[in-house]
N, C-alpha and C positions, 0 to 999 in steps of 0.2 A: 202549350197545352197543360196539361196536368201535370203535377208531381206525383209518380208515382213510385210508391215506396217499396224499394228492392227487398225489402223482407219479407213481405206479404205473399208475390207470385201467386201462385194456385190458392193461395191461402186469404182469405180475408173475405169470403164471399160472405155478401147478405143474404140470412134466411129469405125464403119467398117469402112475400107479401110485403117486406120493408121495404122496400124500392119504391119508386114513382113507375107506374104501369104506361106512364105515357112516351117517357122517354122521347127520341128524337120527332116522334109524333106531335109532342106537346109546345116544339120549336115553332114559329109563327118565321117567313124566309123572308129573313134580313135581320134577325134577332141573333146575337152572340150566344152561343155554348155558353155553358158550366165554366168551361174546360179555359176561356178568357179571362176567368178572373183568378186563376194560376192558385189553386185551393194548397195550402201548404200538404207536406209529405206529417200522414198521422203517424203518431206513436201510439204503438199498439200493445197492450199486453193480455196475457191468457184470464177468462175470469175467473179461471180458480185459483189465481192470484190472491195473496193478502192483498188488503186496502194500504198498510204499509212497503209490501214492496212496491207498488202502482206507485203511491206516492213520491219514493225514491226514484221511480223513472222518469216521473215526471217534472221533478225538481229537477234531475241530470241533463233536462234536454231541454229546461226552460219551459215552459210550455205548462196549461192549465188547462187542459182535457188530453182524455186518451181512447182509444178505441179499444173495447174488448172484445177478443175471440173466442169461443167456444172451443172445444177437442177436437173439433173437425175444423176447425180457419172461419167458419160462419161465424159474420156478426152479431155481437149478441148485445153489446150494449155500448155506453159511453158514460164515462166519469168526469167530473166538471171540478174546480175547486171548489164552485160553489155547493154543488154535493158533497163534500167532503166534511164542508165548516158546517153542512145543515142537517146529514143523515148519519154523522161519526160523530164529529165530537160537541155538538149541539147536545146529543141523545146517550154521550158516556160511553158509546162504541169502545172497546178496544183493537186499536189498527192493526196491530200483530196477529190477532187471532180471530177477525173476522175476513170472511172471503170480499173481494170486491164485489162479487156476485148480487152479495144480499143489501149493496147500495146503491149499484146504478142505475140508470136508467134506461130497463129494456127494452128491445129492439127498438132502436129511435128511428124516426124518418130519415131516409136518404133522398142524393138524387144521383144522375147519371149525368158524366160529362160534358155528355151532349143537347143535355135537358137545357130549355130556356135559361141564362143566369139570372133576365127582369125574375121570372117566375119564382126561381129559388129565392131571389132576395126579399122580395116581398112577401114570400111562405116565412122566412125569420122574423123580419119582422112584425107581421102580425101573430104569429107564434110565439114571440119572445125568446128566438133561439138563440143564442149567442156561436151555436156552432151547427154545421150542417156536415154531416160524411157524404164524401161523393164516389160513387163508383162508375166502373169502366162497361161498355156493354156486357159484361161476361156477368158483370156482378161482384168484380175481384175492386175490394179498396184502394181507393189511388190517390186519395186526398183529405183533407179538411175544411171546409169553409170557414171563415173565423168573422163574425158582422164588421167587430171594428177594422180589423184591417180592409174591407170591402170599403166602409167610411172613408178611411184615411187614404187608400188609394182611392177614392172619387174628390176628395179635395184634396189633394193634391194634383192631378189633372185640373180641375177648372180653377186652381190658383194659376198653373203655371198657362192657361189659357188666359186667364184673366190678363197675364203679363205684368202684374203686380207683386204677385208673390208675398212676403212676407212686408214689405213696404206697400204695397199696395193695401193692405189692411187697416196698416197702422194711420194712415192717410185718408182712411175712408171714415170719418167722423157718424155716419150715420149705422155705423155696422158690417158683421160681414154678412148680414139677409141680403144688402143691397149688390155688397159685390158677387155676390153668389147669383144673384139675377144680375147680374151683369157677365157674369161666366158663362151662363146658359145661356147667355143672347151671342156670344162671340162662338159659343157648342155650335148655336143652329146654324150660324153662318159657316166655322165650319162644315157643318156636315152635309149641308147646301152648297159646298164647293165654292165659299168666297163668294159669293152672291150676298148683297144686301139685307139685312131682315126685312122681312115685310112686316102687315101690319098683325097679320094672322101671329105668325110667329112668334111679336111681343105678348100677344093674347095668351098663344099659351105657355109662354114664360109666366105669367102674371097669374092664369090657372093654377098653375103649377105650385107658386106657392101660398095659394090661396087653400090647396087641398092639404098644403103640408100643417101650414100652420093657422089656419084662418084668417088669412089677410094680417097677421103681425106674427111675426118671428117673437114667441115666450125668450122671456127674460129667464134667468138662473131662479131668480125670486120670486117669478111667477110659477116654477114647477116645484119648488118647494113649499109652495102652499102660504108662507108666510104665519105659521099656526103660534109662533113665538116658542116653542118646546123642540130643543135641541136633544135630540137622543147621543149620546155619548159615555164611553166606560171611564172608568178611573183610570191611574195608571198601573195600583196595588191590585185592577181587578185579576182573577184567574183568567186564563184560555176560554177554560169552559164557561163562565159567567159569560167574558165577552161574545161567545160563540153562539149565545142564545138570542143575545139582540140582533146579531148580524143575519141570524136565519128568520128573525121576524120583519128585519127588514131588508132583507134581500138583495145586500149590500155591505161595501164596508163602513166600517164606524170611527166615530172621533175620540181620539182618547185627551179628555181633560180634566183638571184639574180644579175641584170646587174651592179649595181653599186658596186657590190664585187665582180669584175672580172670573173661574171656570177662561182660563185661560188655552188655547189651542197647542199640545205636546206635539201631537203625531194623530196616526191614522195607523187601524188595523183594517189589512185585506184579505177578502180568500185567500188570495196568491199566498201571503204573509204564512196562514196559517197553516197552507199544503208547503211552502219550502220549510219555514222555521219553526215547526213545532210536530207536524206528524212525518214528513220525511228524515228530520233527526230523531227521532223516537223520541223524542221530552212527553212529558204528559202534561195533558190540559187543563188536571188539576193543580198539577204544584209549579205550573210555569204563568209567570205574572204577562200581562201585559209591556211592560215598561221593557220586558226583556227582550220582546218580539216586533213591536211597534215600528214603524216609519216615523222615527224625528221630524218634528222644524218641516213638516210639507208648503210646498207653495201653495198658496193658495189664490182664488181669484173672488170678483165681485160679484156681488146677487144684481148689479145689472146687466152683467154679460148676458148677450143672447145665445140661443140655444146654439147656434151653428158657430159664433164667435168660441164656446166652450170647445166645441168640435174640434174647431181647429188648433187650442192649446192641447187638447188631448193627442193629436197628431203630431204637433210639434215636438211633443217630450215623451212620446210615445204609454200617456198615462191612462188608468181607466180610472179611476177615481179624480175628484177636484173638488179640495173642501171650498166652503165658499163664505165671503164674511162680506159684514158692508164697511164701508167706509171710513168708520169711526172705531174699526174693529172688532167690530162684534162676531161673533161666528152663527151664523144661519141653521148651515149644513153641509153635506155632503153629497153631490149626485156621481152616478157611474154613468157608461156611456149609453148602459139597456135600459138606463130609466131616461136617457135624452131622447133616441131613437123611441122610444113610446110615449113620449110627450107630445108629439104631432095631433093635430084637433082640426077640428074643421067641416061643419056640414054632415056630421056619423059616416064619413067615408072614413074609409080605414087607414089609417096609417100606414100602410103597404103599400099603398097605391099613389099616395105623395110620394116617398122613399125612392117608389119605380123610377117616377119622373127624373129625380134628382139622378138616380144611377145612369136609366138610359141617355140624359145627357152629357155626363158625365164620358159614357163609353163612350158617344159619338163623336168627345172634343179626342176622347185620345186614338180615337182610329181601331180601335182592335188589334195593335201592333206588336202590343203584349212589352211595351217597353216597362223596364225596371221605374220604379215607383221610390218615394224616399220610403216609404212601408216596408217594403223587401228587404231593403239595407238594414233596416230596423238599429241603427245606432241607435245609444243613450248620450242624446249631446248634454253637454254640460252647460249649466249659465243660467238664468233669470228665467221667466215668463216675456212672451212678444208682449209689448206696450198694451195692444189691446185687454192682456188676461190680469196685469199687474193689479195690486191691490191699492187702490187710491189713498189708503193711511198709511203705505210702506211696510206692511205687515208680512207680503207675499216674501220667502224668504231665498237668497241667492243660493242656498246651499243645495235646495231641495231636492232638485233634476239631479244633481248627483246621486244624492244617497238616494231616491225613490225609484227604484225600479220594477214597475210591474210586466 
């Protein structure tokens, strides 16, 4: 079931109205709870918290949102890294001396443990939420939803169904779209109890990712537009310079170098800028880039497809993957909310492909609630899987070390 976090108790209740009014009603009987897809334990702090102490908590406990409570334990809002880099030091905020109050974003949507999980997953993604709070019937907070780890615990289940796992991919020449429809087809037969697919079945495996992607799984290089204009900071830029591109694009950035043939340095993250620059109290103006940045990141190719990215994002536990082509070029940059929103198809929503993917996903794993490599959450060390490697040798061995988001 859920984690629920021993601090909270009486305390951590959503104002009325923030909740989902449907609750266990909204469940359809045979559909997994909330409470299945085991929503991490929040960190929570008060919102008359400074923005700098929040920050320190949130550095201390790893982690890129936090729930805030009012004087009474009612939720009152949620803080993101990515609020941090866009309504603090984008805007000159001083973190010490403003409240978190006057940055986050109030009363956000919740849901209830027992609430559909298809439902909530599909409310983030066509939402763009990166994070859902979930509560208990009383209303008391008991968790987190986080999309990517939602991700990576569903490929992770239809890899280790697939029975190929990480050689299995590297083997499948035409992609991992293909083995991914090859995982849902081994979902349905489990969840059909070992029985044969039928012919229905394949149909709507085939649906399925027809609604996600429009009959072809996007390349890296088809969601990046291909526009030839690389958005990227110096490395002499400031904090706050670089804080201004990353809140207009909603994302992080590439830090390079025009006088080295705008050559690839590093990468700046939210994450980057909530541990190493507003949880140590540096300021955003006299702190460079070069000081804060992500070295030497691995990087992968602009023909990866979307779901092949997915799964290097899983592997190394990253949200970010700059991406170059062949001959070395650098492209750009995608995060995992702008993969998860690249689904197209017929003006059906993106939410409604996702569903597919998740519920078969849960159906290959049983609802047994078994530990996932997500949970473990290691930072392994060592290269990119063959699938994500950068075909010029570019991709660099160091990275998954030193890159931790």
């Amino acid at each position: 079931g859920s984690n629920r976090s021993g601090g909270l108790s009486a305390a951590g209740k959503s104002k009325a109205g923030t909740a989902t009014s449907a609750g266990t009603a909204s469940r359809k009987e045979g559909e997994r709870p909330v409470s299945k897809l085991r929503p991490k334990a929040p960190i929570t702090a008060l919102d008359s918290d400074s923005i700098f102490d929040v920050a320190k908590k949130m550095a201390l406990n790893r982690v890129d949102a936090a729930l805030l409570l009012d004087a009474e334990g009612a939720l009152s809002g949620i803080i993101t890294d990515n609020d941090v880099t866009r309504r603090v030091i984008a805007v000159s905020l001083v973190s010490s001396d403003t409240l978190v109050s006057a940055v986050m974003t109030k009363n956000p949507k919740c849901v209830q443990s027992a609430d559909s999980a298809l439902d909530a997953l599909e409310m983030m993604v066509d939402n763009r939420f990166r994070h859902l709070p979930v509560m208990d019937e009383q209303g008391v907070v008991v968790g987190l939803l986080d999309i990517a780890k939602c991700l990576y615990d569903a490929i992770s289940v239809l890899e280790k169904v697939q029975g190929g796992g990480e050689e299995g991919s590297e083997k499948d020449g035409a992609g991992t779209g293909n083995a991914m429809a090859k995982a849902m087809t081994e979902a349905m037969k489990k969840a059909a109890g070992g029985r044969g697919t039928n012919k229905q079945q394949l149909l709507a495996i085939q649906a399925m990712m027809e609604t996600m992607f429009g009959g072809e799984v996007p390349t890296l290089r088809t969601i990046l537009g291909g526009s030839g204009k690389v958005q990227s900071v110096l490395p002499g830029a400031t904090i706050t310079e670089a804080s201004k591109l990353m809140a207009e694009m909603r994302k992080g950035v590439l830090v390079m170098d025009a006088k080295r043939g705008k050559e690839l340095l590093g990468i700046l993250t939210p994450k980057d800028l909530l541990n190493r620059v507003i949880a140590k109290g540096l300021s955003p103006d006299e702190t460079l880039v070069s000081e804060v940045m992500t070295p030497n990141p691995d990087c992968v190719t602009g023909d990866l497809t979307l779901l092949e990215a997915l799964r290097e994002m899983y592997e190394h536990k990253y949200l970010h993957l700059p991406v170059r082509e062949a001959d070395g070029r650098v492209i750009g940059i995608v995060d995992v909310m702008e993969l998860v929103c690249s689904t197209a198809g017929n003006g059906s929503s993106g939410g409604k492909g996702w569903r597919d993917f998740f519920s078969g996903a849960m159906a290959a794993n049983g609802g047994n609630g078994r530990d996932t490599d997500s949970d473990r959450g290691s930072n392994r060390s060592g290269g990119l899987s063959a699938a994500g490697k950068s075909k010029a040798g570019t991709a660099t061995s160091a990275g998954t070390a030193s890159r931790k988001e």
